[in-house]
BADREN-962392 format. One record per atom (N, C-alpha, C, O, CB): residue in three letters; residue number from 1; atom name; x negated, y negated, z negated. Coordinates in steps of 0.05 Angstrom, whole numbers, plus 32768, in hexadecimal, padded with zeros to 4 digits. Glycine has a CB too. Layout:
<tormis>
{aa ala&i NUM&at CA&east X&north Y&up Z};
...
</tormis>
This chain:
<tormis>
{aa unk&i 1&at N&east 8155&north 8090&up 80E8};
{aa unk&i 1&at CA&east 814A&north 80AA&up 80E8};
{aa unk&i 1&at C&east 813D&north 80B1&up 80CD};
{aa unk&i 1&at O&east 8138&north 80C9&up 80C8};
{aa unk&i 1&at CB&east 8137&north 80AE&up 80FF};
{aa unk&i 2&at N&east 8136&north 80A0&up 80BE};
{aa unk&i 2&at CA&east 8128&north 80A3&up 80A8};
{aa unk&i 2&at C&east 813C&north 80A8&up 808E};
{aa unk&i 2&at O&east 8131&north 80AA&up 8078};
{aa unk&i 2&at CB&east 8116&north 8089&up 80A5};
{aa unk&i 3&at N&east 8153&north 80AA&up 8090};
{aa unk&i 3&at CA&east 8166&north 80AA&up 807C};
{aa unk&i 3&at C&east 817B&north 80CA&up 8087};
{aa unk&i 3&at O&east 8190&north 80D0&up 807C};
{aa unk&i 3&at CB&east 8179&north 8086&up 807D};
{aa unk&i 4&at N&east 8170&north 80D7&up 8098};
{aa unk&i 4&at CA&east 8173&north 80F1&up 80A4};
{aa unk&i 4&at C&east 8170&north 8112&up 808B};
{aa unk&i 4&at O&east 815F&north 8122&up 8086};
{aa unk&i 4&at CB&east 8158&north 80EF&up 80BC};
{aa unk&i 5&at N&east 8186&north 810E&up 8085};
{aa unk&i 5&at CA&east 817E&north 812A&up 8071};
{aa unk&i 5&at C&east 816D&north 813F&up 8083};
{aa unk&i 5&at O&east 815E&north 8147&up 8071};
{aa unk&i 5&at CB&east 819D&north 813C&up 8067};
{aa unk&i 6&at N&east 8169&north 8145&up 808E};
{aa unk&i 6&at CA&east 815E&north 815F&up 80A2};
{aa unk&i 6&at C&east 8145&north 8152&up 80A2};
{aa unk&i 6&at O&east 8132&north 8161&up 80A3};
{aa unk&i 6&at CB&east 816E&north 8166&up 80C6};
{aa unk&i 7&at N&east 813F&north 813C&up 80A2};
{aa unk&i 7&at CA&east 8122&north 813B&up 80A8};
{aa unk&i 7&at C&east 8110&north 8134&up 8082};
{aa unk&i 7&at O&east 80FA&north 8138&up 8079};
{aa unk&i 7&at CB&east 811E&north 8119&up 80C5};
{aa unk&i 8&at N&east 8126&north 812C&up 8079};
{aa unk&i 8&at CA&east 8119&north 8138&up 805D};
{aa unk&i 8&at C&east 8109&north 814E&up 804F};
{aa unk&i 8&at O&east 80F5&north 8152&up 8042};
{aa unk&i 8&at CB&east 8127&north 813B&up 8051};
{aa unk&i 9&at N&east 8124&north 815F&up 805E};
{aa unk&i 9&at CA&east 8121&north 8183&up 8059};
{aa unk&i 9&at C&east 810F&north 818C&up 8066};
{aa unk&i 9&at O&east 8100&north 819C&up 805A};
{aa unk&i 9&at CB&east 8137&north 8196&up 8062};
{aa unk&i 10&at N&east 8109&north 8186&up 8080};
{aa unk&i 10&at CA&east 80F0&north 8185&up 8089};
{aa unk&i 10&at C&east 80CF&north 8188&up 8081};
{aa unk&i 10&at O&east 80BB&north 8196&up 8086};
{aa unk&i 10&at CB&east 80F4&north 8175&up 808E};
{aa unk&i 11&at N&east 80D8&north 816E&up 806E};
{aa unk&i 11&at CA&east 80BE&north 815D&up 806C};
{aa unk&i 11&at C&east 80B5&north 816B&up 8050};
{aa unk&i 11&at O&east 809E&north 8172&up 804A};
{aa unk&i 11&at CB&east 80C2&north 8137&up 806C};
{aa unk&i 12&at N&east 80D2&north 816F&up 803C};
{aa unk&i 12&at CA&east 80CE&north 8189&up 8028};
{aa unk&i 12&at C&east 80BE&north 819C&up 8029};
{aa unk&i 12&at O&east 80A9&north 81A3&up 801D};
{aa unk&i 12&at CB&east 80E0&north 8198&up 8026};
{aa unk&i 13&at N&east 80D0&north 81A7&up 803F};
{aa unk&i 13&at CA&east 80BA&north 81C0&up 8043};
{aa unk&i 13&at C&east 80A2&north 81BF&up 8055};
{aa unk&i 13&at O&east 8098&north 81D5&up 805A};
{aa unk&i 13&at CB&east 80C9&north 81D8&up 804E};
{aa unk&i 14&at N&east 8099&north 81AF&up 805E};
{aa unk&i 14&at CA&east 8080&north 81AE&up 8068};
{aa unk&i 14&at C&east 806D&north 81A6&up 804D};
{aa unk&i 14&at O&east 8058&north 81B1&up 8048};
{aa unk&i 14&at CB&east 807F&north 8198&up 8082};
{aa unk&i 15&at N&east 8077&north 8194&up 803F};
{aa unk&i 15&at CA&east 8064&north 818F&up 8029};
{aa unk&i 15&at C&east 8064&north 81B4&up 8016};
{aa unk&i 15&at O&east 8052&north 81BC&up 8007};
{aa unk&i 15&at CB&east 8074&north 816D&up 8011};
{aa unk&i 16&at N&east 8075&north 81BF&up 801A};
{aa unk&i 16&at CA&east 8078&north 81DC&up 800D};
{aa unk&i 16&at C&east 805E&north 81EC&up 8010};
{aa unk&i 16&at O&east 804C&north 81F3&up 8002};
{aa unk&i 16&at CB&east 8092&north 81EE&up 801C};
{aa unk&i 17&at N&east 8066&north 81EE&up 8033};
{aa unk&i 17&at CA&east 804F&north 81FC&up 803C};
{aa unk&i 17&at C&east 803A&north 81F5&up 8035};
{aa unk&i 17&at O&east 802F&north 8203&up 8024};
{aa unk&i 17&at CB&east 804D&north 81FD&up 8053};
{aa unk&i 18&at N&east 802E&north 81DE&up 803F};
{aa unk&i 18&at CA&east 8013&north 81D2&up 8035};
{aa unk&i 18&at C&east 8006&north 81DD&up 8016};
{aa unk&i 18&at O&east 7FF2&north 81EB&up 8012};
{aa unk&i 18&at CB&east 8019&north 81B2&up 8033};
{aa unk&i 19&at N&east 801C&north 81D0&up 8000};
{aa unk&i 19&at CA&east 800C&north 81E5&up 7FE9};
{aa unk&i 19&at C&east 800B&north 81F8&up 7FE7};
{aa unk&i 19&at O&east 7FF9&north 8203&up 7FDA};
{aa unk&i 19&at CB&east 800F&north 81E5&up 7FD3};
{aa unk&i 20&at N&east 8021&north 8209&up 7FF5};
{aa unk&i 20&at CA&east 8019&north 8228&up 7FF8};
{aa unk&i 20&at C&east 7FFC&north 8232&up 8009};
{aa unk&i 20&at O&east 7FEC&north 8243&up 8001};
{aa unk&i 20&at CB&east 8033&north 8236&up 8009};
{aa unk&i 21&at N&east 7FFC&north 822A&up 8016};
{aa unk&i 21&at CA&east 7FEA&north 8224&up 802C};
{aa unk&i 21&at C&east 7FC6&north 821D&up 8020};
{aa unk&i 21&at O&east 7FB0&north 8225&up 802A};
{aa unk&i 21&at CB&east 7FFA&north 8207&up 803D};
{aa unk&i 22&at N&east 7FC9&north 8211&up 8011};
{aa unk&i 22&at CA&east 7FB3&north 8205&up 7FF6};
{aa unk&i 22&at C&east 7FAD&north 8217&up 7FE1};
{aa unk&i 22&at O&east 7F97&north 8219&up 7FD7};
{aa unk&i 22&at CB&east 7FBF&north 81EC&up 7FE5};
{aa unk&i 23&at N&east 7FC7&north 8228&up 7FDA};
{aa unk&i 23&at CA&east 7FCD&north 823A&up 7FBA};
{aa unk&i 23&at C&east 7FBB&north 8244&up 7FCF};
{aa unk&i 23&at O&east 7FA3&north 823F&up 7FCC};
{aa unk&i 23&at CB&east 7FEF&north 824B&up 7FA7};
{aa unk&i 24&at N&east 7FC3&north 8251&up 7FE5};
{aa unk&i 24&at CA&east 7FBC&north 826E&up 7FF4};
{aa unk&i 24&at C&east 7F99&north 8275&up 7FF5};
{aa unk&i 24&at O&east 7F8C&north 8287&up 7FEB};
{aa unk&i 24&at CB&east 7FC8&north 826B&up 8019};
{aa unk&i 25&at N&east 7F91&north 8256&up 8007};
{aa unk&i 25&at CA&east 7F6F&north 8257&up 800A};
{aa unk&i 25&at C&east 7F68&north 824F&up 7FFB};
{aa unk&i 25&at O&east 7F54&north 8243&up 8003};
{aa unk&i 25&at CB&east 7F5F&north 824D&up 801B};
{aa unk&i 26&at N&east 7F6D&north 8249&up 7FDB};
{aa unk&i 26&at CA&east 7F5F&north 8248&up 7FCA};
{aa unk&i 26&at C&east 7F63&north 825C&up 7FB7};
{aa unk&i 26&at O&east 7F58&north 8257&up 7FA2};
{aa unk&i 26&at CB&east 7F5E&north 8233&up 7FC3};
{aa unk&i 27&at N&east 7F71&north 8272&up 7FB8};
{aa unk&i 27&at CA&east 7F69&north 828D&up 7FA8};
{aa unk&i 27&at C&east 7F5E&north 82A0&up 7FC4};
{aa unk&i 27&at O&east 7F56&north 82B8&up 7FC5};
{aa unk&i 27&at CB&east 7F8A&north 829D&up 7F95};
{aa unk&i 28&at N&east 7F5F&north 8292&up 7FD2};
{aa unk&i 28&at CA&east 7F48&north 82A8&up 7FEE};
{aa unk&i 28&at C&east 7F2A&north 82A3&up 7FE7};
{aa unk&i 28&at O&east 7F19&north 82B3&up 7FEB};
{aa unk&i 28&at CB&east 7F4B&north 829C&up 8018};
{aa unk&i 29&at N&east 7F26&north 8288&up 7FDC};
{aa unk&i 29&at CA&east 7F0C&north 8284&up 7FD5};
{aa unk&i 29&at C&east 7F06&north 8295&up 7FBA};
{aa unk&i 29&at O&east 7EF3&north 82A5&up 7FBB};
{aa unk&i 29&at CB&east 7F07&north 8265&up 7FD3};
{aa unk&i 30&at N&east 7F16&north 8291&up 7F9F};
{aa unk&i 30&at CA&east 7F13&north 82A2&up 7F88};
{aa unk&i 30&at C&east 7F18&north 82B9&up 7F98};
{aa unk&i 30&at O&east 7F04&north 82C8&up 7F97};
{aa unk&i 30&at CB&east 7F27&north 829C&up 7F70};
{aa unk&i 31&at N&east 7F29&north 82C2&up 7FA5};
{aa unk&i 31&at CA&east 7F21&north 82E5&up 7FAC};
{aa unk&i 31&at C&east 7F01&north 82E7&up 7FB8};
{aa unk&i 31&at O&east 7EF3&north 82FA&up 7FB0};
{aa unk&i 31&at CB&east 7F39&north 82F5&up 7FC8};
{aa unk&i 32&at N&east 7EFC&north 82DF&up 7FC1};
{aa unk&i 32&at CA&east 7ED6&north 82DB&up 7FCC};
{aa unk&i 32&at C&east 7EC8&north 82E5&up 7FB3};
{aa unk&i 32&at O&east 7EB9&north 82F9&up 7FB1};
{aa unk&i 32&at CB&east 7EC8&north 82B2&up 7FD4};
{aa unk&i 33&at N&east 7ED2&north 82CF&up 7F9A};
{aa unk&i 33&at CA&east 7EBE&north 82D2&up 7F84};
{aa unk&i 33&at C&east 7EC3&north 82E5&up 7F79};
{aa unk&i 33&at O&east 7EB1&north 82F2&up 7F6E};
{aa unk&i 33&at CB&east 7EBB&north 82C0&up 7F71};
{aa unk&i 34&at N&east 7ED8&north 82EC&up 7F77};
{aa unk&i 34&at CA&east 7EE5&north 8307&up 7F68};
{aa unk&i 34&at C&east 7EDB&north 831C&up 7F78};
{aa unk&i 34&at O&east 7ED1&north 8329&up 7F66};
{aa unk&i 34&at CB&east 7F07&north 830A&up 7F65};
{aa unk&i 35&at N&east 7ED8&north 8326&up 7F89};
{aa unk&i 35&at CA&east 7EC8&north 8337&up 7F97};
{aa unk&i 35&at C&east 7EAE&north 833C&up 7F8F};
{aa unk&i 35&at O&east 7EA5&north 8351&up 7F86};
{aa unk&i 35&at CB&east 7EC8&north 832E&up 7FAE};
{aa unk&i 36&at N&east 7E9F&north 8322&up 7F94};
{aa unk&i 36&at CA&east 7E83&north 8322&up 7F83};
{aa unk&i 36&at C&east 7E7F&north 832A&up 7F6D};
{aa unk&i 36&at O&east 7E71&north 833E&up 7F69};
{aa unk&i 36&at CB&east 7E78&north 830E&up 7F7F};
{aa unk&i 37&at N&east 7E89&north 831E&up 7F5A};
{aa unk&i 37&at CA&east 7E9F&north 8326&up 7F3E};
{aa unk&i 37&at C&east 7E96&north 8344&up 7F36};
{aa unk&i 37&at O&east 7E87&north 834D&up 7F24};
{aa unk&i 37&at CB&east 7EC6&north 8328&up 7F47};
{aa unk&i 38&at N&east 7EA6&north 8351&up 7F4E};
{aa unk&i 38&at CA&east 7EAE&north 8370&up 7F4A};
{aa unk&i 38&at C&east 7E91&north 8382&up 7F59};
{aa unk&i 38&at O&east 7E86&north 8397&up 7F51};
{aa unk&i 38&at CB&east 7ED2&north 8378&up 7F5F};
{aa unk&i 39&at N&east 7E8D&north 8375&up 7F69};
{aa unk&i 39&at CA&east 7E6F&north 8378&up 7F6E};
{aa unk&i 39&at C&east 7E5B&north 8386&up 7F5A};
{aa unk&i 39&at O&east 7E53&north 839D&up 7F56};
{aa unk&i 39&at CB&east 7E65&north 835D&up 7F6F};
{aa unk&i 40&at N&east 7E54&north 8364&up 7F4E};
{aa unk&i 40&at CA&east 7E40&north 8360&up 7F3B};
{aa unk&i 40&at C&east 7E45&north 8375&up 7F1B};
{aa unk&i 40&at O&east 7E32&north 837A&up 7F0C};
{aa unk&i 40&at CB&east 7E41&north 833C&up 7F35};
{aa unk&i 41&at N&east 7E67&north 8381&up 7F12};
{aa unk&i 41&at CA&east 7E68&north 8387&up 7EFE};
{aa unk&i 41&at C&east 7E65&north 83A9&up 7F07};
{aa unk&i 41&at O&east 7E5B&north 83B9&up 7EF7};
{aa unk&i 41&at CB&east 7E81&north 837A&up 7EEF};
{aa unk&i 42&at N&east 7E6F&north 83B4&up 7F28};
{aa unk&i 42&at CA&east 7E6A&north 83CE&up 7F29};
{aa unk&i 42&at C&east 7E47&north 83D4&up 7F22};
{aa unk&i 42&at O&east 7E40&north 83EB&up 7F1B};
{aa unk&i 42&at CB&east 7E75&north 83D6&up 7F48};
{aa unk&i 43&at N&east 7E35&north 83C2&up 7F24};
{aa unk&i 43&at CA&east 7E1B&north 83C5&up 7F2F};
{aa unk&i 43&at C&east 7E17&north 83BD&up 7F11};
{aa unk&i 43&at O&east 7DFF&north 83C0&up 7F0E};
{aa unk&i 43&at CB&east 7E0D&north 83B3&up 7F4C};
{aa unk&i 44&at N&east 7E1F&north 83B6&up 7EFE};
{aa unk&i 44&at CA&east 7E11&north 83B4&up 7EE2};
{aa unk&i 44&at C&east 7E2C&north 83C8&up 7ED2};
{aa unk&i 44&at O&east 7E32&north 83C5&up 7EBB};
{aa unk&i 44&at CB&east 7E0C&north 838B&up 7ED4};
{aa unk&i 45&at N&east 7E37&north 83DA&up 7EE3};
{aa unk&i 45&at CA&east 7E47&north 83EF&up 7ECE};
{aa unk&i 45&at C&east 7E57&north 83E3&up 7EBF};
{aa unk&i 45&at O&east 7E5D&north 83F3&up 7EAD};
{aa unk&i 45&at CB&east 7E37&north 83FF&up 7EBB};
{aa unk&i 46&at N&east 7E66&north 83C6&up 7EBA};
{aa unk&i 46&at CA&east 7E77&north 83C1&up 7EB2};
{aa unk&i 46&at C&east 7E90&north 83BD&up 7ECC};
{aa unk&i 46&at O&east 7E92&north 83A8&up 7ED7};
{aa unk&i 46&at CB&east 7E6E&north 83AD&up 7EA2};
{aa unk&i 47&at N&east 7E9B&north 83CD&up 7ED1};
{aa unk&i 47&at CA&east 7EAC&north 83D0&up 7EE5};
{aa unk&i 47&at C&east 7EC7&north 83CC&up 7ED9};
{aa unk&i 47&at O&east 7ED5&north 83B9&up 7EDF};
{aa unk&i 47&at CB&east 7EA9&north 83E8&up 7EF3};
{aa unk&i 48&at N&east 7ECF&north 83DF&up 7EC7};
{aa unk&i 48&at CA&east 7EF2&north 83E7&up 7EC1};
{aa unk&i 48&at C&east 7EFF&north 83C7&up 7EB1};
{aa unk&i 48&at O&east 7F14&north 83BB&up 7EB4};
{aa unk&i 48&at CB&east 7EF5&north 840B&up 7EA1};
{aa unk&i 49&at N&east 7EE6&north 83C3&up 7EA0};
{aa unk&i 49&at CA&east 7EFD&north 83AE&up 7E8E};
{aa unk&i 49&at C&east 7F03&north 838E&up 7E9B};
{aa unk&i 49&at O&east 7F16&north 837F&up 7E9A};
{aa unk&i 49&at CB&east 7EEE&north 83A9&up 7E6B};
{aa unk&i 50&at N&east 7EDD&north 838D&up 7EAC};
{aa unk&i 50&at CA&east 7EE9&north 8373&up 7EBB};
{aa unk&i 50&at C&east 7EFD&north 837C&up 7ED3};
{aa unk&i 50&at O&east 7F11&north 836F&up 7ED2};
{aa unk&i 50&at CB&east 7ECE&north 8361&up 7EC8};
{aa unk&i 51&at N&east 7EFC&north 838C&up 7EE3};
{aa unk&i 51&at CA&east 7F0A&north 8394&up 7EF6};
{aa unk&i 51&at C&east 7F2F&north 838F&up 7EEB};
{aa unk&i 51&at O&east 7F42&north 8387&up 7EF8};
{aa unk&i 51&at CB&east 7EFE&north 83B6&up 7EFC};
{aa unk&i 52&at N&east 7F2E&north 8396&up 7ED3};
{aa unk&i 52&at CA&east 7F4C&north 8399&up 7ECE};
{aa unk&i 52&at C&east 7F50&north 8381&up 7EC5};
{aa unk&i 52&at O&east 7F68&north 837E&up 7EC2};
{aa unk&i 52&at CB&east 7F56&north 83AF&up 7EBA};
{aa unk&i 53&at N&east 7F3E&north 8364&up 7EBC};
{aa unk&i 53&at CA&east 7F41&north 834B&up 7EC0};
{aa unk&i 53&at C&east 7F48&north 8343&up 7ED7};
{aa unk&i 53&at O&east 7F5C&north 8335&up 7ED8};
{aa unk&i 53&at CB&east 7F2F&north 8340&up 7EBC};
{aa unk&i 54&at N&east 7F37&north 834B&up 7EF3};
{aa unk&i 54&at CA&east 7F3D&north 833B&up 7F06};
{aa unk&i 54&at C&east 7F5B&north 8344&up 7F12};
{aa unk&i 54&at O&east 7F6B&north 8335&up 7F1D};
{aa unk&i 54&at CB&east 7F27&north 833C&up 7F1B};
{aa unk&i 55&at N&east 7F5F&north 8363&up 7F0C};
{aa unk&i 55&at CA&east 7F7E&north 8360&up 7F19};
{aa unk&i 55&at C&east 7F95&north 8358&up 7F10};
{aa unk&i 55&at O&east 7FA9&north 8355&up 7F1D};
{aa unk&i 55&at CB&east 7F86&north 8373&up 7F20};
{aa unk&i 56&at N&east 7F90&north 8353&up 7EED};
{aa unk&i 56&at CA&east 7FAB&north 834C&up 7EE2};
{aa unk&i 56&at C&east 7FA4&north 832D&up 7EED};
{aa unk&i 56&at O&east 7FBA&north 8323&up 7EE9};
{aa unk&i 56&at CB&east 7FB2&north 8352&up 7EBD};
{aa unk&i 57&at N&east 7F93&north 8318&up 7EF8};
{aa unk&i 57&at CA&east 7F98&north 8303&up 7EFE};
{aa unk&i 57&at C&east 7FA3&north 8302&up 7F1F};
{aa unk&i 57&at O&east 7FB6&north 82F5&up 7F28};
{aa unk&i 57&at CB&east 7F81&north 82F4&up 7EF6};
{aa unk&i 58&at N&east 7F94&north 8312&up 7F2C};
{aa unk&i 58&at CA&east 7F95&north 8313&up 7F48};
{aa unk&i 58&at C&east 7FBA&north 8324&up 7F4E};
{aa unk&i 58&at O&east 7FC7&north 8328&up 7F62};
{aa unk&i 58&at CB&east 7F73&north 8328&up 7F55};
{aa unk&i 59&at N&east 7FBC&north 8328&up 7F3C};
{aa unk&i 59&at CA&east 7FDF&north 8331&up 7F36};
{aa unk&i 59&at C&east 7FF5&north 8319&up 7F32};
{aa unk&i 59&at O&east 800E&north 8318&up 7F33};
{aa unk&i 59&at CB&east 7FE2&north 8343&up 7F15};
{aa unk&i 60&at N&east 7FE5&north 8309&up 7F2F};
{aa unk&i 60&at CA&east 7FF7&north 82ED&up 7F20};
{aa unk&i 60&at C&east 7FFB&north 82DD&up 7F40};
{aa unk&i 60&at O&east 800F&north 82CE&up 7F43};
{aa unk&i 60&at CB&east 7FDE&north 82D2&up 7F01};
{aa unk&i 61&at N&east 7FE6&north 82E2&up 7F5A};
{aa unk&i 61&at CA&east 7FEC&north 82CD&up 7F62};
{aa unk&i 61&at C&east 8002&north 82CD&up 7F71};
{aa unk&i 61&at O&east 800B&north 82B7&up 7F72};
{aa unk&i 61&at CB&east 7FDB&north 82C3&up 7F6A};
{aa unk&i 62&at N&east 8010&north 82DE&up 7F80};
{aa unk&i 62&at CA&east 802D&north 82E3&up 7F91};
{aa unk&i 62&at C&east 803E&north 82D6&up 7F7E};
{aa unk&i 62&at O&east 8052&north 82CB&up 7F85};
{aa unk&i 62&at CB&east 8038&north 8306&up 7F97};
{aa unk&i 63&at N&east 8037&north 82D6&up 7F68};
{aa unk&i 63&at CA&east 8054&north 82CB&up 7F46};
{aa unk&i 63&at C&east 804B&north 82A8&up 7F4D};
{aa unk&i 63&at O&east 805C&north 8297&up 7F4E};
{aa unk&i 63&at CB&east 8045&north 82DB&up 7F0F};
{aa unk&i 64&at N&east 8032&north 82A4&up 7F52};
{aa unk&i 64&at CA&east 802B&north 8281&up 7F52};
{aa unk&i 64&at C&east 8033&north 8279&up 7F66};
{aa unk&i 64&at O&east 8041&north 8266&up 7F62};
{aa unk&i 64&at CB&east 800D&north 8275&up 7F51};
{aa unk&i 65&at N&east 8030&north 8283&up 7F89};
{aa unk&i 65&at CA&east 803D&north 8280&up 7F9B};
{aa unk&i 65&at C&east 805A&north 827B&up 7F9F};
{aa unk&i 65&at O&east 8061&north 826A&up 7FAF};
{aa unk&i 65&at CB&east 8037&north 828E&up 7FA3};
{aa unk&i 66&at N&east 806E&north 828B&up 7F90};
{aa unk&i 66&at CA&east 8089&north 828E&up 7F92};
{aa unk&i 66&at C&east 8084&north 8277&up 7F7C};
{aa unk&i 66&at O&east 8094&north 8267&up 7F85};
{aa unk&i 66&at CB&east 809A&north 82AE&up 7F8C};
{aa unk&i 67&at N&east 807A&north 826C&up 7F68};
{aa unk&i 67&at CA&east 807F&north 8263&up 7F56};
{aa unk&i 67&at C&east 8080&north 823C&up 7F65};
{aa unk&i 67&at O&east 8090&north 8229&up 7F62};
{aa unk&i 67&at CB&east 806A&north 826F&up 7F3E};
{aa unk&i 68&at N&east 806F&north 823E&up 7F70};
{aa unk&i 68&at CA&east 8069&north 8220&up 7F7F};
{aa unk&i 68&at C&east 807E&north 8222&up 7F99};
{aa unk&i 68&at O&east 8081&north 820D&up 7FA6};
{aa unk&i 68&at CB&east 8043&north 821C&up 7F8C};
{aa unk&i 69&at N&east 8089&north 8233&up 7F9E};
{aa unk&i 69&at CA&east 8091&north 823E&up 7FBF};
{aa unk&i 69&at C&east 80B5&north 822E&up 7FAD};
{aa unk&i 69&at O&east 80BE&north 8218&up 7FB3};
{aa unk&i 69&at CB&east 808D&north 8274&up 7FCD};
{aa unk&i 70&at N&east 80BD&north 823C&up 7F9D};
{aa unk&i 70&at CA&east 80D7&north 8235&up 7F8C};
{aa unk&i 70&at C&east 80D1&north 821E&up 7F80};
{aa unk&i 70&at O&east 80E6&north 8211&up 7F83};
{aa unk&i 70&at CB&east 80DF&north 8248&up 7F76};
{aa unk&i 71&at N&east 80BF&north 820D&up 7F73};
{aa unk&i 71&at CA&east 80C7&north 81F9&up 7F6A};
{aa unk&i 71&at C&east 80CB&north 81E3&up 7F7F};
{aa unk&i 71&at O&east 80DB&north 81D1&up 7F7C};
{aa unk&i 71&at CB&east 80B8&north 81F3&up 7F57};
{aa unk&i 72&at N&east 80BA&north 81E6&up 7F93};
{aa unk&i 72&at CA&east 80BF&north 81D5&up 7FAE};
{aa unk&i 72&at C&east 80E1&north 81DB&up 7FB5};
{aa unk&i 72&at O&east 80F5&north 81CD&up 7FB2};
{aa unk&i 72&at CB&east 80A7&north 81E1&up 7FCB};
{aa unk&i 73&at N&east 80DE&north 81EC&up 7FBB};
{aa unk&i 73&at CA&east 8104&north 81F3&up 7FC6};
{aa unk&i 73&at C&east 8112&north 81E7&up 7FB1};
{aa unk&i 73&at O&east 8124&north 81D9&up 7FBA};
{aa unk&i 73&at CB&east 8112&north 8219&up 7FC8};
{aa unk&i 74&at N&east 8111&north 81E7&up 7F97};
{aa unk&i 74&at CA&east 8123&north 81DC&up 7F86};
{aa unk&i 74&at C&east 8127&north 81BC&up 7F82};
{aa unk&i 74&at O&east 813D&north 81B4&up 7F7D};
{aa unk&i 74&at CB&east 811D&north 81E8&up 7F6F};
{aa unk&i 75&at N&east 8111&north 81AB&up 7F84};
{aa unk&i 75&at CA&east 8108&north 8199&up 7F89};
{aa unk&i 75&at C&east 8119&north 8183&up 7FA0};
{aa unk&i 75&at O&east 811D&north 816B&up 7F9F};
{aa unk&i 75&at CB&east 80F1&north 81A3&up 7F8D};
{aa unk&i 76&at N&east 8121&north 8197&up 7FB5};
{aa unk&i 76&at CA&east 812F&north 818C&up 7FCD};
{aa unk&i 76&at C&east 8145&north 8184&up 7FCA};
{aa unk&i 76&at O&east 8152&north 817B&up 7FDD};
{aa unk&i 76&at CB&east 8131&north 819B&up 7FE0};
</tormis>
């Protein structure tokens, strides 16, 4: 059973999920700070330029997801 292609593929993609799964709640925690972030810069009037920091990063992460999501699939 251990020499089972299907349970490889399996085991692939369970290890897939998992770092997706990891990528996910650990930019849920940076979105927390980034909130605060956006918080702390509306309330000291620097709003526009950090604001347009946090979304060109908070833009990147669906691209890091697919990016870890594909190298796992390719990998198999």
């Amino acid at each position: 059973m251990e020499d089972d292609p299907l349970l490889y593929v399996w085991d692939s993609m369970h290890r897939a999920m998992q770092l997706a799964l990891c990528a996910v709640l650990g930019r849920q925690e940076e979105g927390l700070i980034m909130d605060q972030l956006i918080s702390t810069c509306k309330a000291q009037g620097q709003e526009s330029k950090q604001r347009n920091e946090l979304q060109a990063d908070a833009s990147c992460l669906a691209a890091a997801a697919l990016d870890v999501m594909a190298g796992e699939y390719y990998c198999l």
